[in-house]
C-alpha positions in Angstrom: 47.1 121.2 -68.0 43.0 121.1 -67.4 42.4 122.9 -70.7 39.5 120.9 -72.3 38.5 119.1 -69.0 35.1 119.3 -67.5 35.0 120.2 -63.7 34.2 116.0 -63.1 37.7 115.3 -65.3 39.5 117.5 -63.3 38.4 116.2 -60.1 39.2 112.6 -61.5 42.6 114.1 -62.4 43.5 114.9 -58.7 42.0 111.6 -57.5 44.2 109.7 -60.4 47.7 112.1 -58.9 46.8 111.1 -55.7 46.1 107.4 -56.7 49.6 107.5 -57.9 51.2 109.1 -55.2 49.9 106.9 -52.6 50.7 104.0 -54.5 54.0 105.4 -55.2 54.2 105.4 -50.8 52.9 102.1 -50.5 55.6 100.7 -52.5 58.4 102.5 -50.8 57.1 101.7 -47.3 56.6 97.5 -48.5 60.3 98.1 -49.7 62.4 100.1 -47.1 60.0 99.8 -43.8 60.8 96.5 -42.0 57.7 97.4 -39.8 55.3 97.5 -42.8 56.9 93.7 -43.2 56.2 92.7 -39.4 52.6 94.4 -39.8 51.4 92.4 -43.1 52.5 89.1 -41.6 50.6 89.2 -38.5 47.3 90.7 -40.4 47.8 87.6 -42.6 48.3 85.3 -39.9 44.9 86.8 -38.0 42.4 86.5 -41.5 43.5 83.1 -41.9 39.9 80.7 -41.2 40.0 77.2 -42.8 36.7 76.9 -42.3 35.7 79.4 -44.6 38.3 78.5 -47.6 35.8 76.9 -49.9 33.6 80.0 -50.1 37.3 82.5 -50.4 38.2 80.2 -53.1 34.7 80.8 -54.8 34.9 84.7 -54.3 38.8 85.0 -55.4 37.8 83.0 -58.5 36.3 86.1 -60.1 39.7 87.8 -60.1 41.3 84.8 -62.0 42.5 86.1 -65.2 40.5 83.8 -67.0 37.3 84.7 -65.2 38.1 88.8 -65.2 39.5 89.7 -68.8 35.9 87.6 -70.4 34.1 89.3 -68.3 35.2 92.4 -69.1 35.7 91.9 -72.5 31.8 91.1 -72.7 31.3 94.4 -70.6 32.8 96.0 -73.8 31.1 94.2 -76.3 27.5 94.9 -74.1 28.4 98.5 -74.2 29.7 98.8 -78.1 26.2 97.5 -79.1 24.8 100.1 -76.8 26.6 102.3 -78.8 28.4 104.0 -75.6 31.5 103.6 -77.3 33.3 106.2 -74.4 32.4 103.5 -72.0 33.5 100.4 -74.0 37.0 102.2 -74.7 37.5 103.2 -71.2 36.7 99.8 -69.9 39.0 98.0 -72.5 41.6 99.7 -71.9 41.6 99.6 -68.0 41.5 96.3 -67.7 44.6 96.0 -70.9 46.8 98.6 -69.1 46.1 97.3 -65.3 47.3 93.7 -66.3 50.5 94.9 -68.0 51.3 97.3 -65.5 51.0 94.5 -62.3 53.2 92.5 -64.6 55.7 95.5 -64.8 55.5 96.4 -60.9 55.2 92.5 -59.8 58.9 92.5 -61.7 60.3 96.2 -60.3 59.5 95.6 -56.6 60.2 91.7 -56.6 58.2 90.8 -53.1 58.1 87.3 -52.3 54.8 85.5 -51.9 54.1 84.6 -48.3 55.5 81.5 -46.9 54.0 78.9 -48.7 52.9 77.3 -45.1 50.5 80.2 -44.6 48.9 79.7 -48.2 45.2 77.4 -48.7 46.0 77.5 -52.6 48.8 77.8 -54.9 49.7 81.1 -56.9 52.8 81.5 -58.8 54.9 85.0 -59.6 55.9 87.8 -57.4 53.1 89.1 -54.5 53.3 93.1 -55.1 50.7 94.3 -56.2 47.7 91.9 -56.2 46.6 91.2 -59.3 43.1 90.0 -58.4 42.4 93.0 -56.6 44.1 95.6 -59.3 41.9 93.7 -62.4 38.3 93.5 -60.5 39.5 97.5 -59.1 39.9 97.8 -63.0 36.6 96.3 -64.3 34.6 97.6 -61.4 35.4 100.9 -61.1 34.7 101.8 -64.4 31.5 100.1 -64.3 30.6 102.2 -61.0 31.5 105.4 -62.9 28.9 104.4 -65.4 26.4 103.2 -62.9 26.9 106.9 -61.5 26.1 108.8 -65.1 23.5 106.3 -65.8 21.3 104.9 -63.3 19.0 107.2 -60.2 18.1 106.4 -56.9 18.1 103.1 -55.2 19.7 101.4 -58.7 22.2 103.7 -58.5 23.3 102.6 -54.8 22.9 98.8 -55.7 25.3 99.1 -58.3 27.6 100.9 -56.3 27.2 98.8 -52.9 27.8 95.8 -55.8 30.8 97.1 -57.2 32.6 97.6 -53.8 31.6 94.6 -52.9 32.8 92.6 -55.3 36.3 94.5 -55.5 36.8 94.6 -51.6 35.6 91.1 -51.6 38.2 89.5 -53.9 40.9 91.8 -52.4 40.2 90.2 -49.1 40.2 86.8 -50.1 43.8 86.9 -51.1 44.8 87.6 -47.5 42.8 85.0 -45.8 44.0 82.4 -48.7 48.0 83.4 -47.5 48.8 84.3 -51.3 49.0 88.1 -50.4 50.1 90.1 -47.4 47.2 93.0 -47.1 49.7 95.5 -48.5 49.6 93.7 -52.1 46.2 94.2 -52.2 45.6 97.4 -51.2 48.2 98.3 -53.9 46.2 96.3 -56.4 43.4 98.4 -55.3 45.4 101.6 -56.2 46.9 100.2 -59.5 43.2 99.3 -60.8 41.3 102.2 -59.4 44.0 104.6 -61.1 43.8 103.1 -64.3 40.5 102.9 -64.3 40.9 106.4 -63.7 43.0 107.2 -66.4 41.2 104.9 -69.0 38.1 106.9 -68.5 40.4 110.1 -69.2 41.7 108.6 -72.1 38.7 107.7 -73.8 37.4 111.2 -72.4 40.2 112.9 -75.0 39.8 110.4 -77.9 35.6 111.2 -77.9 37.4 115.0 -78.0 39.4 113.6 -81.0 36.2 112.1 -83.0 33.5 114.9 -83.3 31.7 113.0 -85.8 30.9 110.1 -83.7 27.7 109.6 -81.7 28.3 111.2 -78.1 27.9 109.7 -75.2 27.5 111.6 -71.1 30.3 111.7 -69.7 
């Protein structure tokens, strides 16, 4: 099954199973657990803050769809004239796949939205997983990965402290704006770190398929 794989793949093989799995629990808990229900409500309830809805709304803005996809698609363009065409692959496809698969699990488990009294702004659709937090998971991880191969020392860190930033950011503004109980997006985390995951395996075994073309680290 690890034929071909590099000791890093394989280590980002058990991390994508165990991605899975968890998300896999997650879902069945949000589904069959009344208690996970009672939990998510009253962490909702606790984040909410008024005060500090102007800024949420600023932060949770960089998970809109209209915001994430440009950005990431300009992450891929950036990275195709570098020429690091394992990197532009990966990151296209991570954040393709991560918004068609919220789409498909949004649809299978079929969670309400919180009540709309607990909400600061308006979203539309089903609440499981979080969208926001699966697409900036999706962009951001994979930019972490390359921050990782690419960068030393204290630019190394930065990007890293940047990149969680951002994604734990915009996953926590969801709660406190009452358009996601904290189990949506910790699922959204899941679904976008995984794919991220297995983008970057993906383009991984295409670079295998395309010996000709200009190598990149992986």
């Amino acid at each position: 099954m690890f034929h071909g794989f590099t000791h890093a793949h394989r280590h980002e093989l058990r991390v994508l199973g165990a991605s899975l799995g968890l998300l896999a629990l997650l879902a069945g808990a949000v589904l069959l657990i009344a208690a996970v229900a009672h939990l998510d409500v009253s962490a909702l309830r606790e984040m909410r803050e008024p005060a500090l809805a102007p800024l949420a709304l600023a932060i949770t803005a960089i998970g809109n769809t209209d915001v994430i996809v440009p950005l990431a698609l300009a992450g891929v363009a950036t990275l195709a004239i570098m020429r690091h065409w394992r990197g532009a692959a990966a990151l296209g496809m991570s954040i393709a796949v991560t918004e068609a698969l919220v789409t498909v699990l949004k649809h299978t488990v079929e969670r309400p939205r919180p009540p709309a009294g607990e909400a600061m702004t308006q979203a539309a659709g089903f609440s499981f997983p979080s969208g926001h937090a699966a697409a900036t998971a999706a962009v951001f991880v994979v930019l972490a990965w390359l921050a990782v191969r690419h960068l030393r020392g204290g630019w190394r860190l930065g990007a890293l402290c940047a990149a969680a930033l951002v994604v734990a950011a915009v996953g926590l503004t969801r709660v406190h704006l009452g358009v996601h109980y904290p189990t949506d997006v910790m699922a959204g985390w899941l679904t976008g770190g995984a794919l991220a995951t297995a983008s970057w395996l993906g383009a991984c075994a295409l670079a295998r398929l395309a010996p000709h073309a200009r190598p990149t680290p992986a």
